[in-house]
C-alpha positions in Angstrom: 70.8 119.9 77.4 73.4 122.8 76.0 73.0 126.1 76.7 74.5 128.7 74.8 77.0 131.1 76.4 74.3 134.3 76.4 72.2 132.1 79.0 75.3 130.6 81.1 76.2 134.5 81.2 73.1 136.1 82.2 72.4 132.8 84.7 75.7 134.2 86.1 75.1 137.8 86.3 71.6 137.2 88.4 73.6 134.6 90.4 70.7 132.7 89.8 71.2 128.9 89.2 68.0 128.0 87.1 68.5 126.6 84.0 66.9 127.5 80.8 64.3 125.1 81.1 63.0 126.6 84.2 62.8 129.9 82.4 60.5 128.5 79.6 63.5 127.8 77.5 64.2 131.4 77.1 67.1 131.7 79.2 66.5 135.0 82.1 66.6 138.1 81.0 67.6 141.3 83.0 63.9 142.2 84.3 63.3 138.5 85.8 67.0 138.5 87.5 65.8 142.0 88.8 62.8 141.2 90.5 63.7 137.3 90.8 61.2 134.3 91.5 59.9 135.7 94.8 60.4 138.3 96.6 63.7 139.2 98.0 64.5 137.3 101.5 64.9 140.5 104.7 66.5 138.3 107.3 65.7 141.4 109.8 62.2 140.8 109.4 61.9 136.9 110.2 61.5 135.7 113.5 62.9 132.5 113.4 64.9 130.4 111.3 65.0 126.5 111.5 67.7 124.4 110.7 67.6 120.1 110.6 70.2 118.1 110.2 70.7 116.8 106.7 69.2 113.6 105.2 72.4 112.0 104.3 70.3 108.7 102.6 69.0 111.4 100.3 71.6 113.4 99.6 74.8 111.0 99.3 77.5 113.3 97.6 76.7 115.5 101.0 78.0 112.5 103.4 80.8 111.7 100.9 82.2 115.9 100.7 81.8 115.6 104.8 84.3 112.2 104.5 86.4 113.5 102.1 86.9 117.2 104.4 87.7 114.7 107.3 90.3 112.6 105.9 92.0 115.9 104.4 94.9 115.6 102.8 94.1 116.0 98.9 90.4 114.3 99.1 88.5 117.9 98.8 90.5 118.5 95.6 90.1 115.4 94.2 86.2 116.0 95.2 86.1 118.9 93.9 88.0 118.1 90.6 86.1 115.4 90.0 82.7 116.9 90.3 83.4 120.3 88.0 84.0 117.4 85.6 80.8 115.4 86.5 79.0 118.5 86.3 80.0 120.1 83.1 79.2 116.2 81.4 75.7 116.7 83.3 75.1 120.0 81.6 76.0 118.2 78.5 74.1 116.1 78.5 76.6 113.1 78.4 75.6 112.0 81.9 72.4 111.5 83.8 71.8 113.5 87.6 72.8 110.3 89.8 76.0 109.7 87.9 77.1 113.0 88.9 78.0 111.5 92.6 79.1 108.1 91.1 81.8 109.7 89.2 82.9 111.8 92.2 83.1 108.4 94.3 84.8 106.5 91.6 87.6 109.3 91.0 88.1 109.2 94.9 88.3 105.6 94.9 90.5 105.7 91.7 92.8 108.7 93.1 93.2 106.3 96.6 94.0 103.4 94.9 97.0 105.4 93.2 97.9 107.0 95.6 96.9 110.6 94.9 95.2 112.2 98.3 98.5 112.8 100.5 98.6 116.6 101.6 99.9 118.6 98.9 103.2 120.0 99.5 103.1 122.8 97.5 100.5 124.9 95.2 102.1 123.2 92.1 101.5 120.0 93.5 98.1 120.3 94.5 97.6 122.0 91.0 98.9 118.4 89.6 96.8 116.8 91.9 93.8 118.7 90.4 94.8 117.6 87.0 95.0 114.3 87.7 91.9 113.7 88.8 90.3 115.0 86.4 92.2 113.0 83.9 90.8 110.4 86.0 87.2 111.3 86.1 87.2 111.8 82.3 88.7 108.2 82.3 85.8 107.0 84.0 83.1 108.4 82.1 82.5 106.0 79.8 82.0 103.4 82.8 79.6 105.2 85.0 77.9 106.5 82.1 77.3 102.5 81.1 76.3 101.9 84.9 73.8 104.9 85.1 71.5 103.8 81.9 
């Protein structure tokens, strides 16, 4: 799916994350990021919130962000480098919704095996390390893209 940059703006400027689809193809417009989907939460007026703990079976990339935060070092960048990239091949439709974490988990593997996730040293290294792994994740595509049809 592509969207053009007037949606990806105005998706931005609601701070809404729905994509065009869910708008009826239309992409929002200023009166539906005004009055929203429902109405706007008043945290004053609830009583009670609940919270659970997280199905981590369900949602893998959450146990494998909590790992990576753990072993610090450079594993959140690489994450996080890693998964802009997933994204953005998501949104492009280059890549199907479960390869998103498989690409994430292969560029972690990939950045360990190279040695990649010591702590930075300095902001230019852990600006090297960001580019790095995203060289590796766009190395990878091809493969996970392969595994995921």
């Amino acid at each position: 799916m592509a969207f053009s940059n007037r949606v990806s703006h105005r998706t931005a400027e609601c701070h809404n994350r729905k994509s065009a689809n869910e708008y009826g193809g239309s992409g929002p417009t200023q009166s539906n990021c005004r009055r929203g989907p429902a109405a706007r939460l008043d945290l004053a007026t609830v009583r009670e919130l609940t919270f659970e703990a997280p199905d981590l079976d369900r949602f893998p990339a959450l146990a494998r962000a909590r790992r990576a935060m753990e072993s610090g070092g450079a594993a959140s960048t690489v994450l996080n480098a890693a998964d802009e990239v997933a994204v953005a091949e998501f949104i492009a439709g280059r890549i199907g919704f479960t390869a998103i974490a498989a690409l994430v988990e292969a560029t972690l593997d990939a950045a360990g095996r190279r040695d990649l996730l010591a702590e930075p040293t300095s902001i230019d290294a852990a600006m090297a390390v960001d580019h790095i792994a995203r060289s590796l994740a766009k190395d990878l595509l091809p493969e996970i893209a392969a595994k995921a049809s």
